[in-house]
C-alpha positions as CSV (number, residue, x, y, z in Angstrom):
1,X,0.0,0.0,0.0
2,X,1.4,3.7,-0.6
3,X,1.5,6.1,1.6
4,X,-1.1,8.4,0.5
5,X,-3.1,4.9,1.2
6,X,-1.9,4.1,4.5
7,X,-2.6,7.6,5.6
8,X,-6.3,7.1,4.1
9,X,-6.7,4.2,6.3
10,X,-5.0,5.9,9.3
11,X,-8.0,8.5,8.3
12,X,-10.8,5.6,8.1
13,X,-9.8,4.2,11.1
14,X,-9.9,7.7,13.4
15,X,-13.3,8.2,12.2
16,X,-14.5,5.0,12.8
17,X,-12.8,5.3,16.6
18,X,-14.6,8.5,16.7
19,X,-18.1,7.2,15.7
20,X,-17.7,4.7,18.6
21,X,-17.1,7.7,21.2
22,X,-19.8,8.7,19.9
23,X,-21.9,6.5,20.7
24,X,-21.0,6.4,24.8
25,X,-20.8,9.9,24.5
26,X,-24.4,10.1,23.8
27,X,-26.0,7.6,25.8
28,X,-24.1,9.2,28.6
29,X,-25.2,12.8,27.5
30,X,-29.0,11.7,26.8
31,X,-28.4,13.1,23.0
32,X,-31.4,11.2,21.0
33,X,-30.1,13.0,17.6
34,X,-26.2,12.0,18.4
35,X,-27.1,8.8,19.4
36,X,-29.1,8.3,16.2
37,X,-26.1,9.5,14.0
38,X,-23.9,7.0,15.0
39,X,-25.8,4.0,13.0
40,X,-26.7,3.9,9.3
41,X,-31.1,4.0,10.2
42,X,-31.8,0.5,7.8
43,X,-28.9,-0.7,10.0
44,X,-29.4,-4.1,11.8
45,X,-29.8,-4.3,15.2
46,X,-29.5,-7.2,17.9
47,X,-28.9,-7.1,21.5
48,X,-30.8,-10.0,22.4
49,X,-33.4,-8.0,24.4
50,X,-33.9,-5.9,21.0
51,X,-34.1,-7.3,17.2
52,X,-34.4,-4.3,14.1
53,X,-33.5,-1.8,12.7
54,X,-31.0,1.2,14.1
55,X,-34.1,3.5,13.6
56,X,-36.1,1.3,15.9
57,X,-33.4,0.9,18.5
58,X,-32.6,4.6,19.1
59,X,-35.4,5.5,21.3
60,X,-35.6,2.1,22.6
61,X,-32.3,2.3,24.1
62,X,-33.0,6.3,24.9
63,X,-35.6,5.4,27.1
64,X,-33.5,2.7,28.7
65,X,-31.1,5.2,29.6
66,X,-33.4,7.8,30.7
67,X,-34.9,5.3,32.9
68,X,-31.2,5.5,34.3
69,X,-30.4,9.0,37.3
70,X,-26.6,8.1,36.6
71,X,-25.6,6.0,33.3
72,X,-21.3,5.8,32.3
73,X,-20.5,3.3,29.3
74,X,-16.7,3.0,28.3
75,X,-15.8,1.5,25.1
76,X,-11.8,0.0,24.2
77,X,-9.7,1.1,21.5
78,X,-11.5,-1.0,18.5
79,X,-9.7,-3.7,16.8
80,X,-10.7,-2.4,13.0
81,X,-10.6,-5.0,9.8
82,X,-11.0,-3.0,6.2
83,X,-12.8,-5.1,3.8
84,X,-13.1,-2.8,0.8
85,X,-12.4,1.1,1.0
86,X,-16.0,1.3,2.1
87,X,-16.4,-1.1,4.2
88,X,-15.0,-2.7,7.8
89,X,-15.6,-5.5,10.5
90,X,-15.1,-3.5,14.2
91,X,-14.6,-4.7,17.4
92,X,-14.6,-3.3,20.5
93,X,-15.2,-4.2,24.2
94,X,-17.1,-2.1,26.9
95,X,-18.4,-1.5,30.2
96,X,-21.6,0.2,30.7
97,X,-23.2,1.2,34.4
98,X,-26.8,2.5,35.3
99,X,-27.4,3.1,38.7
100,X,-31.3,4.4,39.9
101,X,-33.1,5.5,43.4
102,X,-35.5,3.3,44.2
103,X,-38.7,4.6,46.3
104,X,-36.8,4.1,49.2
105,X,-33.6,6.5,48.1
106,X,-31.9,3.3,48.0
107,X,-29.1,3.9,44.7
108,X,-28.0,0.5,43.0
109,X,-27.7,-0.6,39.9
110,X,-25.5,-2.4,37.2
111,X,-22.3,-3.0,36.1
112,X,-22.1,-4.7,32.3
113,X,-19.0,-5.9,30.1
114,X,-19.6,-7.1,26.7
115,X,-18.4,-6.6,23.4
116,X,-20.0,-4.9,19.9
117,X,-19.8,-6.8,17.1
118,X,-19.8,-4.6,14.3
119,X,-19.5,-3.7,10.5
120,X,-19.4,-0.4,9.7
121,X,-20.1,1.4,6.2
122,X,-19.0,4.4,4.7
123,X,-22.0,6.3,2.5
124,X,-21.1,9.9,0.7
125,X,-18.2,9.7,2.3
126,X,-19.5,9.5,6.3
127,X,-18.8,6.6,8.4
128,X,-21.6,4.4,10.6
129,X,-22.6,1.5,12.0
130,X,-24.2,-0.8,9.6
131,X,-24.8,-3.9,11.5
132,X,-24.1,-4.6,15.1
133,X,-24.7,-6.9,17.6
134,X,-24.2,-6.9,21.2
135,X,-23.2,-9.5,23.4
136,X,-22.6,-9.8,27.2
137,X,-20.0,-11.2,28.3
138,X,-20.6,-10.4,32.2
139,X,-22.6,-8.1,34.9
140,X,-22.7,-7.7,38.3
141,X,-24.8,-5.6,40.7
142,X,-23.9,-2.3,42.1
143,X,-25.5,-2.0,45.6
144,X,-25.6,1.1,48.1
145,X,-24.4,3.4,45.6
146,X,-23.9,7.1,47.3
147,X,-26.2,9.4,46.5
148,X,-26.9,12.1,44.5
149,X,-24.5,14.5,46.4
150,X,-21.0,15.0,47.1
151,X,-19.1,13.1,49.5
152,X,-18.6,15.8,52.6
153,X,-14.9,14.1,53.1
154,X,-14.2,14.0,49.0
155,X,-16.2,16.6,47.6
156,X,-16.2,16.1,43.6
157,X,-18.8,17.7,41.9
158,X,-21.4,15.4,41.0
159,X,-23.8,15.5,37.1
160,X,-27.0,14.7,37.2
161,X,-28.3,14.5,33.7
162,X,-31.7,13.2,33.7
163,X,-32.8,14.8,30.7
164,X,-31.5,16.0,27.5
165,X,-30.2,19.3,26.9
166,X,-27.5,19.1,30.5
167,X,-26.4,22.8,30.7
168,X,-22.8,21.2,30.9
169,X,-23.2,19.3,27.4
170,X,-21.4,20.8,24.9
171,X,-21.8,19.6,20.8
172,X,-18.5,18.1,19.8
């Protein structure tokens, strides 16, 4: 491969990396239109509790995250196979958390590690998810999480973004 090649793929690969941030990012954020950007809208979809389309899942999994006061998900560097110019198998592994308060002010939740399975496309020249599935490879519970404010002894400040549109959200 040349170099003006290799430096295309270097290219092809950030974007793809950067798709994938993308997609924590706005989970995270509660961003329904960022979220939706990540994924081709015809793409498939399967996470086992979820079978469609990309424009099905988006406010599926929106409303599974707002169902969440505190949500984090951390994707790996993605391991990135280039089948045509346009086209590329992705892997990556991640964690994901959401923690509620119950009636009781009781915070718990989950902690989730899995890994996307996906195969991106690149149409007019922008790259998204095509296909993907999701599968779990562990979880385990989170129990008497501290609440929603800062630790006296430790005090960092603390997000709560419960609904789209956090003042602290900025459009990247």
């Amino acid at each position: 491969m040349g170099m003006e090649a290799e430096l295309q793929r270097l290219l092809d690969k950030q974007a793809i990396a950067e798709v994938l941030q993308r997609y924590s990012r706005t989970l995270d954020w509660l961003d329904d239109a960022g979220q939706a950007a990540c994924f081709w809208p015809d793409a498939p979809i399967d996470y086992g509790f979820f079978t469609g389309s990309a424009a099905e899942f988006v406010p599926v999994v929106m409303a599974i995250e707002r169902a969440s006061q505190r949500r984090w998900h951390f994707l790996s560097a993605p391991s990135i196979a280039f089948h045509s110019a346009d086209r590329a198998s992705v892997e990556c592994y991640g964690f994901a958390t959401g923690i509620r308060c119950d009636a009781e002010g009781i915070w718990s939740g989950g902690l989730y590690g899995g890994r996307y399975l996906d195969e991106f496309e690149r149409r007019e020249g922008v790259w998204r998810i095509a296909q993907r599935q999701y599968v779990m490879d562990w979880r385990t519970p989170l129990d008497n999480q501290p609440p929603d404010e800062p630790d006296p002894d430790f005090p960092l400040p603390v997000l709560q973004i419960i609904a789209s549109g956090h003042p602290a959200y900025r459009a990247m």
